[in-house]
N, CA, C and O atoms as CSV, one atom per row, in Angstrom:
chain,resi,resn,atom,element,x,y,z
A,1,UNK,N,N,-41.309,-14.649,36.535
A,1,UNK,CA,C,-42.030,-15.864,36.795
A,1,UNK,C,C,-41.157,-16.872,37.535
A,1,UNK,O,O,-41.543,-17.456,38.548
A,2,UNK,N,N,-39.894,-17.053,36.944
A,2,UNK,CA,C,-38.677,-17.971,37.856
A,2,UNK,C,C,-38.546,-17.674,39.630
A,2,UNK,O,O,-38.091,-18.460,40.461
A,3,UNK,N,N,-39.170,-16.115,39.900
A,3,UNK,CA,C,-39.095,-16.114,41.297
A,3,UNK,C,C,-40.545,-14.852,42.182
A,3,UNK,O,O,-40.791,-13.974,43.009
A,4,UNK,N,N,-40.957,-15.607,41.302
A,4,UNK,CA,C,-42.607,-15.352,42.060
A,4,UNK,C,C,-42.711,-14.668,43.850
A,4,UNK,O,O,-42.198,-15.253,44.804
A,5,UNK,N,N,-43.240,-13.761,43.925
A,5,UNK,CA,C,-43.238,-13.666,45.379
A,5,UNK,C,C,-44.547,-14.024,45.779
A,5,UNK,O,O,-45.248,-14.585,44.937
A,6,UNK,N,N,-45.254,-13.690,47.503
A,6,UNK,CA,C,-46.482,-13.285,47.524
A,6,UNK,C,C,-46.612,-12.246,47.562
A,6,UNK,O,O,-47.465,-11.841,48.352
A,7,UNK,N,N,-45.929,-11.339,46.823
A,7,UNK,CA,C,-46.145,-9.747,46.349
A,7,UNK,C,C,-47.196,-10.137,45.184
A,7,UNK,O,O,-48.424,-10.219,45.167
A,8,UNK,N,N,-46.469,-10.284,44.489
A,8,UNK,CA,C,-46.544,-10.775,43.272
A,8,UNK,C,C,-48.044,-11.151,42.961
A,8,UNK,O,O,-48.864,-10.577,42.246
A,9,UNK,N,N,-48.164,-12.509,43.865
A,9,UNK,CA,C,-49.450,-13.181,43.941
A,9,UNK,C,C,-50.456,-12.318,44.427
A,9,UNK,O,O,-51.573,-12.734,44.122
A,10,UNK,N,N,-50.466,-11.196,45.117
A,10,UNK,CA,C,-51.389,-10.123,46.172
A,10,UNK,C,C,-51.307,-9.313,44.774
A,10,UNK,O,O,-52.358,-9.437,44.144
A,11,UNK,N,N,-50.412,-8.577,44.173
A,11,UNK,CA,C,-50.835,-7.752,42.670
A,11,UNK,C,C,-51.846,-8.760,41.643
A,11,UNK,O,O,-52.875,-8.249,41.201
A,12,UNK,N,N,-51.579,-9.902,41.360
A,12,UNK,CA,C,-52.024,-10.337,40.722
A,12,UNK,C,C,-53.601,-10.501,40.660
A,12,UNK,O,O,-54.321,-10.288,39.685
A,13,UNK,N,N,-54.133,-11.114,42.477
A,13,UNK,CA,C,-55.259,-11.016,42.432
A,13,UNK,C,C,-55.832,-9.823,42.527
A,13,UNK,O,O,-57.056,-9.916,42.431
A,14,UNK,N,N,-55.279,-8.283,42.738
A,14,UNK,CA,C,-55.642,-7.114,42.881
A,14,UNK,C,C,-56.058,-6.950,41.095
A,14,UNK,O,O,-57.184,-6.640,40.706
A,15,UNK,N,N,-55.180,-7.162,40.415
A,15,UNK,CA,C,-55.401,-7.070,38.852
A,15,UNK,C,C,-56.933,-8.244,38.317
A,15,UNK,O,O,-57.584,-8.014,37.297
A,16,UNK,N,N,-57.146,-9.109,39.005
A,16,UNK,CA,C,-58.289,-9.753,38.312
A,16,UNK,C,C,-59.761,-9.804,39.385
A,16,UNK,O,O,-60.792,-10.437,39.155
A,17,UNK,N,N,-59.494,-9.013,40.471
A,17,UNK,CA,C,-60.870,-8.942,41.097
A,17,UNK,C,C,-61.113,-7.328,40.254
A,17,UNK,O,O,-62.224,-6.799,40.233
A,18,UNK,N,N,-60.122,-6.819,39.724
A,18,UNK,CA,C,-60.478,-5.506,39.206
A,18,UNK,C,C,-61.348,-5.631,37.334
A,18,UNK,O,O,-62.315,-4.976,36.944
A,19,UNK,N,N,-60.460,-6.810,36.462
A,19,UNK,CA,C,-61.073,-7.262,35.952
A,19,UNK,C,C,-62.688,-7.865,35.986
A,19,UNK,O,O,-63.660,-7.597,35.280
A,20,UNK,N,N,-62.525,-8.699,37.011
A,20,UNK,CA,C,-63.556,-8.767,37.386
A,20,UNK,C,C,-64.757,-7.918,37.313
A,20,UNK,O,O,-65.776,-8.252,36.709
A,21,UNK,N,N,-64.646,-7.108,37.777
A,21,UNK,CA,C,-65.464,-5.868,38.169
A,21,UNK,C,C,-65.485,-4.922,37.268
A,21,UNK,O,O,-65.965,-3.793,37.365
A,22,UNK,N,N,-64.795,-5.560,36.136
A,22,UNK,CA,C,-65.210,-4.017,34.851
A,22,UNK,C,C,-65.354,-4.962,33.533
A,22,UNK,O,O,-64.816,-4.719,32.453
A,23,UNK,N,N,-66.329,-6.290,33.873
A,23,UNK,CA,C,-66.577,-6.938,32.659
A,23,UNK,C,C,-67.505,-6.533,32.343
A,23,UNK,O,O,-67.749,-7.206,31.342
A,24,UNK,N,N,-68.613,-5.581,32.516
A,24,UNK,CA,C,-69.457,-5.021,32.185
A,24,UNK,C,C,-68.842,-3.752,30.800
A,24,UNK,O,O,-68.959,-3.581,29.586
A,25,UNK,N,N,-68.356,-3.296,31.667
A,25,UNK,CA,C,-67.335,-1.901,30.635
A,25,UNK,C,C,-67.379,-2.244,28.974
A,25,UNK,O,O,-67.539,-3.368,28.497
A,26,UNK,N,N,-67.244,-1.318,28.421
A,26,UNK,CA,C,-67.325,-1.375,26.674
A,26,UNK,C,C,-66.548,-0.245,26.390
A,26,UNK,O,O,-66.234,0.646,27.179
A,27,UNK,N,N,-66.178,-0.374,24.863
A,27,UNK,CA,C,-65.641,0.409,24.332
A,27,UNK,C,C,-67.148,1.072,23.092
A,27,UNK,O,O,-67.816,0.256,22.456
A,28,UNK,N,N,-67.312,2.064,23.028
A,28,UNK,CA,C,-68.276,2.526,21.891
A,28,UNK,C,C,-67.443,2.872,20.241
A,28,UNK,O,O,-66.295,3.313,20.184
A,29,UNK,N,N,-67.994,2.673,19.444
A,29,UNK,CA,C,-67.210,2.999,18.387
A,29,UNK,C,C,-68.027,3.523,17.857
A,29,UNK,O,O,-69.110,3.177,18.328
A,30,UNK,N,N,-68.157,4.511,16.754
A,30,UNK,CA,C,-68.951,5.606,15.572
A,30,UNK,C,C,-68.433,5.790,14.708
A,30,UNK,O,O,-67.248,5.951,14.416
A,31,UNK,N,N,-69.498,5.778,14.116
A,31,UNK,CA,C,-68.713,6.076,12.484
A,31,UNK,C,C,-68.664,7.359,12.354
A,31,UNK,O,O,-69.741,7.948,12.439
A,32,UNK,N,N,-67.615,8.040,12.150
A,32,UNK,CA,C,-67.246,9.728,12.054
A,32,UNK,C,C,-67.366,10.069,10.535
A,32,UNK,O,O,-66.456,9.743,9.772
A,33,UNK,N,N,-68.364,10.656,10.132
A,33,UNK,CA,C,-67.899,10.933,8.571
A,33,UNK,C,C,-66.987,11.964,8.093
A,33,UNK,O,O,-66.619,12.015,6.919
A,34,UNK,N,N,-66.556,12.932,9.155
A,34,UNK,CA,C,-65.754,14.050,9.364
A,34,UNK,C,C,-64.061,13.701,9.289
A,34,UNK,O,O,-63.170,14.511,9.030
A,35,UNK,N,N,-63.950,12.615,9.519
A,35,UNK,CA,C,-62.412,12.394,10.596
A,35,UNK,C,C,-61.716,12.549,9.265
A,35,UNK,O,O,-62.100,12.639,8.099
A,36,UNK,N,N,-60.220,12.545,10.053
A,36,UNK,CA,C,-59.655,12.883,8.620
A,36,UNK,C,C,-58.036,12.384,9.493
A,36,UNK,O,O,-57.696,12.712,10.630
A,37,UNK,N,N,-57.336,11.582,8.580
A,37,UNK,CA,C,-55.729,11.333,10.198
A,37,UNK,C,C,-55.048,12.430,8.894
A,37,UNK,O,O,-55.023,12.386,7.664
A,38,UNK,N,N,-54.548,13.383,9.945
A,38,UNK,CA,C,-53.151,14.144,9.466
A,38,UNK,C,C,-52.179,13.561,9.367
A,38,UNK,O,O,-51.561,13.663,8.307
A,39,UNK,N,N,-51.679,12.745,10.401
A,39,UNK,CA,C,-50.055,12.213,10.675
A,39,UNK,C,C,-50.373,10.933,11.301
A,39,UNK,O,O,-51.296,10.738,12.091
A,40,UNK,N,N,-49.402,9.952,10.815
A,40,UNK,CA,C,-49.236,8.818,11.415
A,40,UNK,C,C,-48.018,8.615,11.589
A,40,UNK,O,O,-47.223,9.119,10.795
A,41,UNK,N,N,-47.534,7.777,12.739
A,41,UNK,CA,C,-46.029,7.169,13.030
A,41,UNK,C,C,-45.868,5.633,13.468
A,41,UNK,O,O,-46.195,5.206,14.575
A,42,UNK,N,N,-45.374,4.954,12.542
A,42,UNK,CA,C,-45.019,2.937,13.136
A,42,UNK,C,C,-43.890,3.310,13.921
A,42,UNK,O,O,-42.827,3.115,13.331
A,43,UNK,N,N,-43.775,3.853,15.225
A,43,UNK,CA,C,-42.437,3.704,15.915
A,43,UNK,C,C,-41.956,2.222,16.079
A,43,UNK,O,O,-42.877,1.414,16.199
A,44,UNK,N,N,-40.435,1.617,16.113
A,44,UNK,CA,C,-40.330,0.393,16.353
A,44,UNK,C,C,-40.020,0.769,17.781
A,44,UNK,O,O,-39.225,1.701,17.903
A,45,UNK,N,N,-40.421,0.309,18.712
A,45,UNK,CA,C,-39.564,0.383,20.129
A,45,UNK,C,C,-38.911,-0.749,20.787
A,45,UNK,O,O,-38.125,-0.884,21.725
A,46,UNK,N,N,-39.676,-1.713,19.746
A,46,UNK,CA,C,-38.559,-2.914,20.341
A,46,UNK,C,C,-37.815,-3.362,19.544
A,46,UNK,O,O,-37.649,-4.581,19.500
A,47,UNK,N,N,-36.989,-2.309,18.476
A,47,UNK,CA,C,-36.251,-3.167,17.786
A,47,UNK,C,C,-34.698,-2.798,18.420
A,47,UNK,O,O,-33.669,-3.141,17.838
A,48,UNK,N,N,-34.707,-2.266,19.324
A,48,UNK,CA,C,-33.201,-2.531,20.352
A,48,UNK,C,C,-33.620,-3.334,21.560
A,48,UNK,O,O,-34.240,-2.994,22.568
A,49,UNK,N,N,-33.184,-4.327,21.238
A,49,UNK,CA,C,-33.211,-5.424,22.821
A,49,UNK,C,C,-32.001,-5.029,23.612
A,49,UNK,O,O,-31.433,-5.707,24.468
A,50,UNK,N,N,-31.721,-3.935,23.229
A,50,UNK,CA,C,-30.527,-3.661,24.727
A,50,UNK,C,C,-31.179,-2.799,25.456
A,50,UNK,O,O,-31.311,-2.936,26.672
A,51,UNK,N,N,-31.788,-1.543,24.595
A,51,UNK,CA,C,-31.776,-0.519,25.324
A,51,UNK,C,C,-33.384,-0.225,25.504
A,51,UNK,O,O,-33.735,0.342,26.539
A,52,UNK,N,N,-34.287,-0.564,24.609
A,52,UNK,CA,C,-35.782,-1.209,24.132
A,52,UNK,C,C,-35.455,0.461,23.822
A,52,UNK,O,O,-35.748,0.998,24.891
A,53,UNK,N,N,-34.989,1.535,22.873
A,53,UNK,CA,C,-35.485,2.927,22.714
A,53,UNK,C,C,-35.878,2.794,21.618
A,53,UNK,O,O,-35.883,1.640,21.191
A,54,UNK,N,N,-36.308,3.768,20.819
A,54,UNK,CA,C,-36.684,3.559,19.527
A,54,UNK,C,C,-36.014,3.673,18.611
A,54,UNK,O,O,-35.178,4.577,18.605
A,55,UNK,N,N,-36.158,2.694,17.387
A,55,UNK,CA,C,-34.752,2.704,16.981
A,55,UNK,C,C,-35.252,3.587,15.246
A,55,UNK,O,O,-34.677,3.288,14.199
A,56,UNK,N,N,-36.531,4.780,15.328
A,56,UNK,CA,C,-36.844,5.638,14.447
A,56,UNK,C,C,-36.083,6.812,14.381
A,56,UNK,O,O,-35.945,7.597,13.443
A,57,UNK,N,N,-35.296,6.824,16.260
A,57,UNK,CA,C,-34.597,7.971,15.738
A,57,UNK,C,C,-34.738,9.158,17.062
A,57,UNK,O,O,-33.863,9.970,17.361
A,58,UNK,N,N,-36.102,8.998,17.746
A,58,UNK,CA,C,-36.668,9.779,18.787
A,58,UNK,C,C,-36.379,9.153,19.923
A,58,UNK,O,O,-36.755,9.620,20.998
């Protein structure tokens, strides 16, 4: 943000005429009575501010 280009400014409006244009869009959700989660993982990935890797180990 301290050094803004008109790159920058040309991505930016590329990112909200695209917005734009997919405010229609939805997400659907269902209720699954089947589902079932096998495995879950809370990776931290930002808990190294040097290297941002994960600091779970992977």
């Amino acid at each position: 943000m301290h050094y803004a280009s008109e790159m920058h400014f040309r991505a930016g409006k590329i990112i909200l005429r695209y917005i734009k244009g997919t405010v229609d869009y939805g997400v659907k959700f269902e209720k699954c009575p089947s589902f079932r989660l096998h495995r879950f993982s809370d990776s931290d990935w930002v808990g190294s501010v040097d290297d941002m890797r994960s600091t779970y180990g992977h």
